[in-house]
ZAGU-327810 format. One record per residue (C-alpha): z, y, x; residue number from 1; residue in three letters. Coordinates in steps of 0.2 Angstrom, whole numbers, plus 5000, padded with zeros to 4 digits. Last residue first. Example, Ala and Ser with C-alpha at 12.3 -4.5 7.8 and 13.67 -1.06 7.14 Angstrom:
BEGIN
+------+------+------+-----+-----+
:    Z :    Y :    X :   n : res :
+------+------+------+-----+-----+
: 5036 : 4995 : 5068 :   2 : Ser :
: 5039 : 4978 : 5062 :   1 : Ala :
+------+------+------+-----+-----+
***
This chain:
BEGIN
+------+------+------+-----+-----+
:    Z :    Y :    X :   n : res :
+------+------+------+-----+-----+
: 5048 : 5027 : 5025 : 380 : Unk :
: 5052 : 5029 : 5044 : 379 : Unk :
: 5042 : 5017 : 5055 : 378 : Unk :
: 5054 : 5016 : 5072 : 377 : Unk :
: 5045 : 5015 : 5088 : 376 : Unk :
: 5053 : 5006 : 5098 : 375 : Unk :
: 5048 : 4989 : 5094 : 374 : Unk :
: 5036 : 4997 : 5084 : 373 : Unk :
: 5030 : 4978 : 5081 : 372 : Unk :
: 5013 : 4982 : 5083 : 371 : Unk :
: 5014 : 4997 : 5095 : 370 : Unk :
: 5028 : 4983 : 5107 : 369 : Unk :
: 5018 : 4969 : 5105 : 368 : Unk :
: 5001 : 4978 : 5109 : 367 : Unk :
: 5008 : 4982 : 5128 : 366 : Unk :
: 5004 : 4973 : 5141 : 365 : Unk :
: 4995 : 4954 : 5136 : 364 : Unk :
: 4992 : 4960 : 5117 : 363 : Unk :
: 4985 : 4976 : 5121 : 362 : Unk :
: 4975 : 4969 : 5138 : 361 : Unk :
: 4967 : 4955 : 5127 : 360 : Unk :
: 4961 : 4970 : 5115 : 359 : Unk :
: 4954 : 4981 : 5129 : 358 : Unk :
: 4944 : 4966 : 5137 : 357 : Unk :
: 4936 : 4963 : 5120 : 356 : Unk :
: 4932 : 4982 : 5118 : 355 : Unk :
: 4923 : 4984 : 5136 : 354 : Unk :
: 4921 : 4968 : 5144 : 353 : Unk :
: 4916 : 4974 : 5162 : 352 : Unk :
: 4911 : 4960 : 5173 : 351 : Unk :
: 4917 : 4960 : 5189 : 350 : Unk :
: 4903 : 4951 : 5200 : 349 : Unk :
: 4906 : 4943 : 5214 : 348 : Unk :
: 4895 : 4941 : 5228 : 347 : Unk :
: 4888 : 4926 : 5232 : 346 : Unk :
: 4871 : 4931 : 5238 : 345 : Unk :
: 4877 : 4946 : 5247 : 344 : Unk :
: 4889 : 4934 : 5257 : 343 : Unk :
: 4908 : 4931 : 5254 : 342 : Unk :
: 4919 : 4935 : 5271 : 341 : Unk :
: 4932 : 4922 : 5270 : 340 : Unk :
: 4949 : 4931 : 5268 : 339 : Unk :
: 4956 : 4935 : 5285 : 338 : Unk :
: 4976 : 4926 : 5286 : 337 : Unk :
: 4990 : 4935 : 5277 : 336 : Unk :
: 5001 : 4950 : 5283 : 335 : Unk :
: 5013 : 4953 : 5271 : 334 : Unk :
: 5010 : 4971 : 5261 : 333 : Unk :
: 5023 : 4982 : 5264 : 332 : Unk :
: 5030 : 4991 : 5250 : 331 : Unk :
: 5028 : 5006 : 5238 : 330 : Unk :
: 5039 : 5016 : 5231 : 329 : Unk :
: 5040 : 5012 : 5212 : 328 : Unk :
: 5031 : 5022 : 5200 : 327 : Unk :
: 5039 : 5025 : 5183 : 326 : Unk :
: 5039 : 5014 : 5168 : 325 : Unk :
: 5023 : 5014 : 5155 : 324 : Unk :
: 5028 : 5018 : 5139 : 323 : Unk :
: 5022 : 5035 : 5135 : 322 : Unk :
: 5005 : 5030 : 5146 : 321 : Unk :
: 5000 : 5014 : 5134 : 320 : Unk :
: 5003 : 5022 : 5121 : 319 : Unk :
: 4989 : 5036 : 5126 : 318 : Unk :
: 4977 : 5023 : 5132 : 317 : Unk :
: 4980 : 5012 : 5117 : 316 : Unk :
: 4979 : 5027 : 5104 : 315 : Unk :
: 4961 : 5032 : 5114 : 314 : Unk :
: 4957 : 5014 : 5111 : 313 : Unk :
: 4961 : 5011 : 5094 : 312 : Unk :
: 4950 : 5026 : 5090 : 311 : Unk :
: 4936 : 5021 : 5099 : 310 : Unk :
: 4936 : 5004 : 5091 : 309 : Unk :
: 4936 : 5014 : 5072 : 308 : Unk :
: 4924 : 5023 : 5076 : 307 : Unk :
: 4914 : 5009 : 5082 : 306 : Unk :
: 4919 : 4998 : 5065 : 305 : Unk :
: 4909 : 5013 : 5055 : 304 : Unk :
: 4894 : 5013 : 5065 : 303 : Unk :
: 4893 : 4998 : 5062 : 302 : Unk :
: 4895 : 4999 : 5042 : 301 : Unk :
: 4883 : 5016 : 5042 : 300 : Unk :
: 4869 : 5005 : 5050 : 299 : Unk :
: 4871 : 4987 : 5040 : 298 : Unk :
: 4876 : 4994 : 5021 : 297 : Unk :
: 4890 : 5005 : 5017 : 296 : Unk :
: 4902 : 4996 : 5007 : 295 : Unk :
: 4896 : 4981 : 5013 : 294 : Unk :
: 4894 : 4981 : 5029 : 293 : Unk :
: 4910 : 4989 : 5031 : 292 : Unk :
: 4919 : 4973 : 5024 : 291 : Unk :
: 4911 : 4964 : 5033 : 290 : Unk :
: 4913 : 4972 : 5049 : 289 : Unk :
: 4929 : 4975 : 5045 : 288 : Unk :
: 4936 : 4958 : 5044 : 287 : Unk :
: 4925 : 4949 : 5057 : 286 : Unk :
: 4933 : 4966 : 5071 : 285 : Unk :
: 4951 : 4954 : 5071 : 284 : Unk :
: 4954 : 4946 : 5054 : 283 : Unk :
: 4966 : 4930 : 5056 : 282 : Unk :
: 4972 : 4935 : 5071 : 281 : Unk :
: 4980 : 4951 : 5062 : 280 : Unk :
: 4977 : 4967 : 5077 : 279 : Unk :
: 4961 : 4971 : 5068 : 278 : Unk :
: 4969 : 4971 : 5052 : 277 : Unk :
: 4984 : 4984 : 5058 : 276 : Unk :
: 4970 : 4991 : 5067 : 275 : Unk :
: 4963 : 4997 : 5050 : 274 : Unk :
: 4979 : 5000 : 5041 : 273 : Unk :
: 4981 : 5016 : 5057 : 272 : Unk :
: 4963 : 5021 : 5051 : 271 : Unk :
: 4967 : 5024 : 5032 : 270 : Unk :
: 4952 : 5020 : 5022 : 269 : Unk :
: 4943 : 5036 : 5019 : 268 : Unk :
: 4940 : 5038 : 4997 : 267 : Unk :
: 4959 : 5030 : 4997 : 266 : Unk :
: 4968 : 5045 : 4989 : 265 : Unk :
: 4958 : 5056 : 4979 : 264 : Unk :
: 4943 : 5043 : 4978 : 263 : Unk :
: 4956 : 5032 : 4969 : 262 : Unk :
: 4960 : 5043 : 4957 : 261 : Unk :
: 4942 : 5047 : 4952 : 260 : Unk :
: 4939 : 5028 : 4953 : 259 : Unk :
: 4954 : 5027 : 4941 : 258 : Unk :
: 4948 : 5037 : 4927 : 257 : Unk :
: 4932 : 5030 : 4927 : 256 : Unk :
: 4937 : 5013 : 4925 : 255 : Unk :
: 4943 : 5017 : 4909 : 254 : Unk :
: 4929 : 5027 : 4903 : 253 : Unk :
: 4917 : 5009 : 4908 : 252 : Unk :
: 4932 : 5000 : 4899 : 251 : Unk :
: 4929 : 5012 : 4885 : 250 : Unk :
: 4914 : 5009 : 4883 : 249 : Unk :
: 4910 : 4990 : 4885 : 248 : Unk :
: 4894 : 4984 : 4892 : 247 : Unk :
: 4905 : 4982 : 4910 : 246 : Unk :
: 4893 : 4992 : 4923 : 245 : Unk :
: 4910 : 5001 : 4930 : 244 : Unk :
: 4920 : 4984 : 4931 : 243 : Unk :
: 4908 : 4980 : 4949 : 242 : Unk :
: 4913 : 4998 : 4957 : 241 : Unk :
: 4930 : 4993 : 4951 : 240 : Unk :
: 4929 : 4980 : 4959 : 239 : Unk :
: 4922 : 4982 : 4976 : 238 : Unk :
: 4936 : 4996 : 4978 : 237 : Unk :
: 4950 : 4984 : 4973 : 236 : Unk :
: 4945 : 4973 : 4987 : 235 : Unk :
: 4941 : 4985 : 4999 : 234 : Unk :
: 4962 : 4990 : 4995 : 233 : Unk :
: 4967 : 4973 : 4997 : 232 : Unk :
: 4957 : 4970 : 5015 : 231 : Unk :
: 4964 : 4986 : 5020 : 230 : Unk :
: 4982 : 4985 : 5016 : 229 : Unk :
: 4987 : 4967 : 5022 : 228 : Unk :
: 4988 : 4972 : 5039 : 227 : Unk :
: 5003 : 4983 : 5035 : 226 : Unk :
: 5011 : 4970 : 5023 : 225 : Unk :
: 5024 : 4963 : 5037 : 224 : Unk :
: 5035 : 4951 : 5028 : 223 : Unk :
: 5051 : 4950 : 5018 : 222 : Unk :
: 5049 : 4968 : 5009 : 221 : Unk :
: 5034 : 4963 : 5000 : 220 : Unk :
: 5027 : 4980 : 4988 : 219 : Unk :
: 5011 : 4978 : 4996 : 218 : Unk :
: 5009 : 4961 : 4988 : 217 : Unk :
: 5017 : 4964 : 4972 : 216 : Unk :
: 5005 : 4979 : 4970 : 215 : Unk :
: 4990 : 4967 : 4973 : 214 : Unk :
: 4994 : 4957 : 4962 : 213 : Unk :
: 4995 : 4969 : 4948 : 212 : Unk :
: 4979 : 4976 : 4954 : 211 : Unk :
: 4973 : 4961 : 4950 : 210 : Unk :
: 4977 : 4957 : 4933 : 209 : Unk :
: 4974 : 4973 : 4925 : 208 : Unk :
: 4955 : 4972 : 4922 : 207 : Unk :
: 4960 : 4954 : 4915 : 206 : Unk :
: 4974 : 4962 : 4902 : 205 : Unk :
: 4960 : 4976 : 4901 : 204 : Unk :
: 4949 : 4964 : 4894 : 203 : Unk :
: 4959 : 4956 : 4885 : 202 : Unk :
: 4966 : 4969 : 4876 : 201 : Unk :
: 4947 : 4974 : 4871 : 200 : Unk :
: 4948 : 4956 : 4861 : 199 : Unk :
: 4962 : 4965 : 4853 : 198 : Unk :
: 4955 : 4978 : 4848 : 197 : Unk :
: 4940 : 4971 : 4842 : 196 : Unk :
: 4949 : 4960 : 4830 : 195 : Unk :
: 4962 : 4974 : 4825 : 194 : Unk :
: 4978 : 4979 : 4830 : 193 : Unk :
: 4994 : 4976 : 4820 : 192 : Unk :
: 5003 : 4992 : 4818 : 191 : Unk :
: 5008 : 4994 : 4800 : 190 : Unk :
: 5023 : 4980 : 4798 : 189 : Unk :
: 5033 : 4986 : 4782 : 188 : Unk :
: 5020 : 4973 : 4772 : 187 : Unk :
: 5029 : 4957 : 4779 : 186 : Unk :
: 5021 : 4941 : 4776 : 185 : Unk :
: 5001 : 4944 : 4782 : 184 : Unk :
: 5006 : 4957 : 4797 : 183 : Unk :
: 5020 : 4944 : 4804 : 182 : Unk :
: 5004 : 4930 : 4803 : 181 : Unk :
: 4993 : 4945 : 4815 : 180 : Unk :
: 5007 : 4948 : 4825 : 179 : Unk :
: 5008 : 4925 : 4826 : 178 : Unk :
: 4990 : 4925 : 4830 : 177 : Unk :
: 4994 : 4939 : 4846 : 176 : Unk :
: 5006 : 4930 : 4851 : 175 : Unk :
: 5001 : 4926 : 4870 : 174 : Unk :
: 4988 : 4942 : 4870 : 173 : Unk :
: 5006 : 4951 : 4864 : 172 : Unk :
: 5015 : 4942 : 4882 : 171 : Unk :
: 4999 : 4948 : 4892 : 170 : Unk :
: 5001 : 4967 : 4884 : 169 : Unk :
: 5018 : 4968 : 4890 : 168 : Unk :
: 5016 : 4962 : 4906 : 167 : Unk :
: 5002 : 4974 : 4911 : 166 : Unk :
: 5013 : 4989 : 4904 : 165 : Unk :
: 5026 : 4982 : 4914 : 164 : Unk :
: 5015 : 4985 : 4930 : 163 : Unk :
: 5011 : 5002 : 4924 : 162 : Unk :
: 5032 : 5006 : 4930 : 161 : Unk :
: 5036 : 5025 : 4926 : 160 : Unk :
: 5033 : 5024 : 4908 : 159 : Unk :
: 5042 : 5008 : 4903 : 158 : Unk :
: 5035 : 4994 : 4893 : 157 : Unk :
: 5041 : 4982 : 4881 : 156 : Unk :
: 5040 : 4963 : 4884 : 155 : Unk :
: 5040 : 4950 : 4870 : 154 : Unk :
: 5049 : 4934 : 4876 : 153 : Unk :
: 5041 : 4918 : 4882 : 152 : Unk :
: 5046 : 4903 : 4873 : 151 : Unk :
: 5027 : 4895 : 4872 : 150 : Unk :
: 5021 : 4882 : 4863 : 149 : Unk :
: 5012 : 4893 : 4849 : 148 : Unk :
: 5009 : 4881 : 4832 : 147 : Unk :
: 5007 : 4896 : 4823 : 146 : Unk :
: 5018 : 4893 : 4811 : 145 : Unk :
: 5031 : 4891 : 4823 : 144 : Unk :
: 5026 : 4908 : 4831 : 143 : Unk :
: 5027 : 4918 : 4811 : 142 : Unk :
: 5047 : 4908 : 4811 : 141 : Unk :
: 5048 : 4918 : 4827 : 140 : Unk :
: 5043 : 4934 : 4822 : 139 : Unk :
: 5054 : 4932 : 4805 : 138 : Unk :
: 5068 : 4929 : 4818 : 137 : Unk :
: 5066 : 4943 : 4827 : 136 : Unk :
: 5063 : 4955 : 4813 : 135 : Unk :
: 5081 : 4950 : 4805 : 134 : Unk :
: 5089 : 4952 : 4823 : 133 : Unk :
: 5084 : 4970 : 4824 : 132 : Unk :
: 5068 : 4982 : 4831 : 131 : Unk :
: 5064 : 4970 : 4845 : 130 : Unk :
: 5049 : 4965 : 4831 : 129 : Unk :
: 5043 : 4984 : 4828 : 128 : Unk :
: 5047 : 4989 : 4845 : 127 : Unk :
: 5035 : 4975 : 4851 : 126 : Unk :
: 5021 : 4980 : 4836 : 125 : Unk :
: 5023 : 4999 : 4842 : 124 : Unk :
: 5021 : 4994 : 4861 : 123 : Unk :
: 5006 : 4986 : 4856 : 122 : Unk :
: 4999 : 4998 : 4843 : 121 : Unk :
: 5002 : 5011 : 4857 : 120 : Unk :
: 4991 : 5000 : 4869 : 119 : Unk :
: 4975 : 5000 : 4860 : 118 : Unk :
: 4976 : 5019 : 4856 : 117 : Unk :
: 4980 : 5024 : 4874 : 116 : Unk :
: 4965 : 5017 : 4880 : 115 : Unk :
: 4958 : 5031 : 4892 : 114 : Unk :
: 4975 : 5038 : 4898 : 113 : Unk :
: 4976 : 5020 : 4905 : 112 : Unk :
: 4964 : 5023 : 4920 : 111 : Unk :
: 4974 : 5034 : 4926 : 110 : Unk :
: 4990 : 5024 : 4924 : 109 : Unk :
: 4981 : 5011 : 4935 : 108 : Unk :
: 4976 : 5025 : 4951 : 107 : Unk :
: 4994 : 5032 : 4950 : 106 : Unk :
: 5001 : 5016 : 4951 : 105 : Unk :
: 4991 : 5011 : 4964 : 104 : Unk :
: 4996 : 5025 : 4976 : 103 : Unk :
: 5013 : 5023 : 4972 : 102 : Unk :
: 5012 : 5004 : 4978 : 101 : Unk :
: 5001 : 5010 : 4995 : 100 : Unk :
: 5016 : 5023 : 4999 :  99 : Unk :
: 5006 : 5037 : 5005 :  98 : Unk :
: 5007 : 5035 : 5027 :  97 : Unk :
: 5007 : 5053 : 5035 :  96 : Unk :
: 5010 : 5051 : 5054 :  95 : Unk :
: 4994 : 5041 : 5061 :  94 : Unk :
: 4987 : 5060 : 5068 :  93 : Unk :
: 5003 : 5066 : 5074 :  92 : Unk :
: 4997 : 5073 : 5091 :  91 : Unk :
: 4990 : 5057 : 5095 :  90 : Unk :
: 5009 : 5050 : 5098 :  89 : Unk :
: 5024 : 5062 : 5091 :  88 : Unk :
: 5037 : 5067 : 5100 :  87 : Unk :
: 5031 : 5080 : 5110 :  86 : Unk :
: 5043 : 5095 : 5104 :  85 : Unk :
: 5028 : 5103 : 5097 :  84 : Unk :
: 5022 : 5088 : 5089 :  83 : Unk :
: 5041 : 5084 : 5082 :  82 : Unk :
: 5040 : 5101 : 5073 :  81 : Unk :
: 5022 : 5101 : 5068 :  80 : Unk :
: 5024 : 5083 : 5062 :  79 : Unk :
: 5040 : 5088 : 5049 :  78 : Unk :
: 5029 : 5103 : 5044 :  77 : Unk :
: 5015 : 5094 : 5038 :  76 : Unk :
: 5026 : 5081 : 5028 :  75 : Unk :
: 5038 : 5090 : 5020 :  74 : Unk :
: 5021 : 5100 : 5012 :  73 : Unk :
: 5014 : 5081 : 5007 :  72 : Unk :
: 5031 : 5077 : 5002 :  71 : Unk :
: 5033 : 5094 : 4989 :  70 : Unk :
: 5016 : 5089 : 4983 :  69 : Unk :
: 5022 : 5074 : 4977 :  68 : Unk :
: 5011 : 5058 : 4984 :  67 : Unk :
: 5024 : 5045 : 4990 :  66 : Unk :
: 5031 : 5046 : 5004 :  65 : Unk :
: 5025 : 5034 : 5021 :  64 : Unk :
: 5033 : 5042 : 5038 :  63 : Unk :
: 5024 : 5035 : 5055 :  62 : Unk :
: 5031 : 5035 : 5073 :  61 : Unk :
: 5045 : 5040 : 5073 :  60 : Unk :
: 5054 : 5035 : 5091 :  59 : Unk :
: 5057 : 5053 : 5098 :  58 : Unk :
: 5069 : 5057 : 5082 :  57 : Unk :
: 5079 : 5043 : 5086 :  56 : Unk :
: 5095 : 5050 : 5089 :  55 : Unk :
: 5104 : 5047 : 5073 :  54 : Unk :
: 5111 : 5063 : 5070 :  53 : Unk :
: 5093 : 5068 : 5075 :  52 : Unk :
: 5084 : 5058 : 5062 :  51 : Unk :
: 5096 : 5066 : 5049 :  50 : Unk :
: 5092 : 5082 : 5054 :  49 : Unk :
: 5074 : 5081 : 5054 :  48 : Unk :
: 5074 : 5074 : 5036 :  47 : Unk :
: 5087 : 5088 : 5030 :  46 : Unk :
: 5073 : 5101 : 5038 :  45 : Unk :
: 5058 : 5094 : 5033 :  44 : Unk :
: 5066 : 5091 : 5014 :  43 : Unk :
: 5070 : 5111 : 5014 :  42 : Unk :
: 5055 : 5116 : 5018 :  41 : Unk :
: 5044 : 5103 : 5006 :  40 : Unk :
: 5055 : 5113 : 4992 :  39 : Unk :
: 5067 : 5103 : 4983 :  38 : Unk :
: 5078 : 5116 : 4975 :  37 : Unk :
: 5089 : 5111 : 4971 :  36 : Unk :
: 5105 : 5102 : 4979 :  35 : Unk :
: 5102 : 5086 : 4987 :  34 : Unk :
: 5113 : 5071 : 4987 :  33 : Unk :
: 5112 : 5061 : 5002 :  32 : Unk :
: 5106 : 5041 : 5005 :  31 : Unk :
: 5106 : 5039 : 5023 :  30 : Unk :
: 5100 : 5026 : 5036 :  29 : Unk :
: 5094 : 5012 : 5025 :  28 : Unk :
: 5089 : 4998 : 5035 :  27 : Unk :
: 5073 : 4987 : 5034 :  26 : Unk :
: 5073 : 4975 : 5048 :  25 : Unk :
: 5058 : 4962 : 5052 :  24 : Unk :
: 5065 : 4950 : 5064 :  23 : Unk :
: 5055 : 4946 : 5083 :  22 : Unk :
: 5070 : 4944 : 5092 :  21 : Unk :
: 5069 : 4962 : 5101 :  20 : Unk :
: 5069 : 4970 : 5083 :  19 : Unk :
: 5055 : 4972 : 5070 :  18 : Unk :
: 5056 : 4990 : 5062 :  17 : Unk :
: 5058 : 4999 : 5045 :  16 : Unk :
: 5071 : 5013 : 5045 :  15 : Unk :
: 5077 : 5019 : 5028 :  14 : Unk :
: 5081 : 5040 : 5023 :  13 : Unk :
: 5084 : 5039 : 5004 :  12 : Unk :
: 5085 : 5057 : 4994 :  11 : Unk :
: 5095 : 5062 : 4980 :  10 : Unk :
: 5092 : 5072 : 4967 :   9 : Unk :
: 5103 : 5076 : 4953 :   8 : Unk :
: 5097 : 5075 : 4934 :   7 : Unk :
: 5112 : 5064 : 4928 :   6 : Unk :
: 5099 : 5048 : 4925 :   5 : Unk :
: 5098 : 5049 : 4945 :   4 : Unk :
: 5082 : 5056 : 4951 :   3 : Unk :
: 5075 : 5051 : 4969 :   2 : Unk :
: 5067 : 5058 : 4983 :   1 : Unk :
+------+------+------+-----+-----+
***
């Protein structure tokens, strides 16, 4: 769903799939005005529509929303209508994706509820010099002065993107000398933050710094970023588990905030993200038995990667049986000459590979088509 400036909501049906040349495809399928209200109800049943105009309401495989409360209802009821009509593999139990990108935004703006002082004299000092022409030019003859090399422009930040607060407080670290020079030559300036506050901007400029990586990569729309989701997400678990023993305060507050956010959403690491890593040749089982290990130690971390194989395979088994063709009517066998009878001594032996021999058979048979969703079409 989306809000127009107008108040009216609209809501964005797009298609994500990799065709029969191997292309990733993202296609929006309908953008329609809806009238209020917005129940969860009402969404399951224009979504439902809309995949049926389009016929492809037997290939959804996943649906990824982001966390309102009237999605999460939507969402429930959209599975228990295509379940019940058989549409949906493991009885819906890979449907609900929450958009990674929303997620992390959630988790950051948490985590900046705690510093809100630091970051109002920021946005105050940027308004303060965007203010008029005047003010910009006294800022710049304050960078001159400064002997700042840079011609980077001030950045002011929005409410509903975290990443632009990011921005804006690594352009003020930039000129951060030349606020303090503008503070010095015109008395009408009030908001310049103090020594400590500022070096406490720094810190939560670096604290910032990776989950705004991470957020441009899972917000990629020219490459596949499902197999990037487990890795980056372990990552930004370790950390913050590492940035809560920082000797400052309010960073330790800071951090807080988001690992209760992040413990909402991502405490169980989604399944259907797992095999996407297990299925990235770069990664395979290596990736999360490490990363298992170390979030939960040798015995747990195991046990954790054979949940996950069993899991994978019961989704193989079951794929592998809505997509395999018909039987064929048998033929004939040619005649052929007596094998060579092999003796007891010789005999054969067909090893059984269990989970290595299932993952060679998913790529060989029929992994392309679940990975790809060739046919399968991942609605978002």
């Amino acid at each position: 769903m989306w809000t127009s400036c107008q108040t009216k909501g609209y809501l964005c049906l797009t298609a994500h799939y990799v065709d029969s040349n191997w292309k990733l495809n993202s296609r929006v399928l309908n953008f329609v005005h809806l009238e209020p209200p917005h129940t969860g109800s009402i969404l399951c049943r224009v979504v439902y529509d809309l995949l049926e105009e389009w016929g492809i309401q037997h290939k959804v495989f996943s649906i990824a929303l982001d966390n309102a409360s009237s999605n999460d209802k939507m969402q429930d009821e959209l599975r228990v209508k295509l379940c019940d009509r058989g549409l949906l593999l493991s009885n819906g139990e890979y449907f609900h994706i929450r958009c990674a990108a929303h997620t992390l935004n959630l988790i950051v703006k948490n985590g900046l509820k705690a510093i809100d002082d630091c970051i109002i004299k920021v946005r105050e000092s940027v308004k303060y010099v965007e203010a008029s022409e005047s003010r910009k030019r006294t800022f710049e003859h304050c960078v001159k002065r400064c002997l700042i090399m840079e011609n980077k422009t001030l950045w002011l930040d929005v409410p509903t993107r975290w990443n632009s607060t990011y921005f804006m407080l690594d352009r003020a670290l930039i000129y951060h000398s030349a606020f303090k020079e503008l503070a010095v030559i015109d008395p009408m300036y009030k908001h310049l933050p103090t020594d400590d506050e500022w070096e406490r901007i720094s810190q939560i400029q670096e604290l910032l710094g990776p989950f705004c990586e991470i957020t441009d990569l899972f917000s990629g729309s020219q490459y596949p970023t499902a197999n990037l989701y487990f890795e980056n997400v372990w990552k930004i678990d370790m950390f913050l588990k590492e940035q809560a023993e920082s000797s400052d305060p309010i960073i330790r507050d800071m951090v807080r905030e988001m690992r209760s956010k992040f413990d909402k959403y991502w405490s169980e690491y989604t399944l259907l993200f797992a095999f996407a890593a297990i299925l990235d040749p770069r990664c395979k089982l290596v990736l999360l038995n490490y990363c298992y290990v170390k979030l939960y130690g040798e015995e747990m971390g195991a046990r954790k990667v054979g949940e996950v194989q069993f899991k994978l395979e019961l989704l193989l088994r079951e794929y592998t049986k809505s997509t395999s063709p018909p039987p064929t009517r048998p033929t004939r066998a040619p005649l052929t000459p007596p094998s060579r009878t092999v003796g007891a001594g010789s005999r054969i032996r067909h090893s059984k590979r269990k989970f290595d021999y299932l993952a060679v058979c998913f790529i060989s048979y029929s992994l392309i088509k679940f990975y790809v969703m060739q046919n399968i079409v991942n609605i978002f």
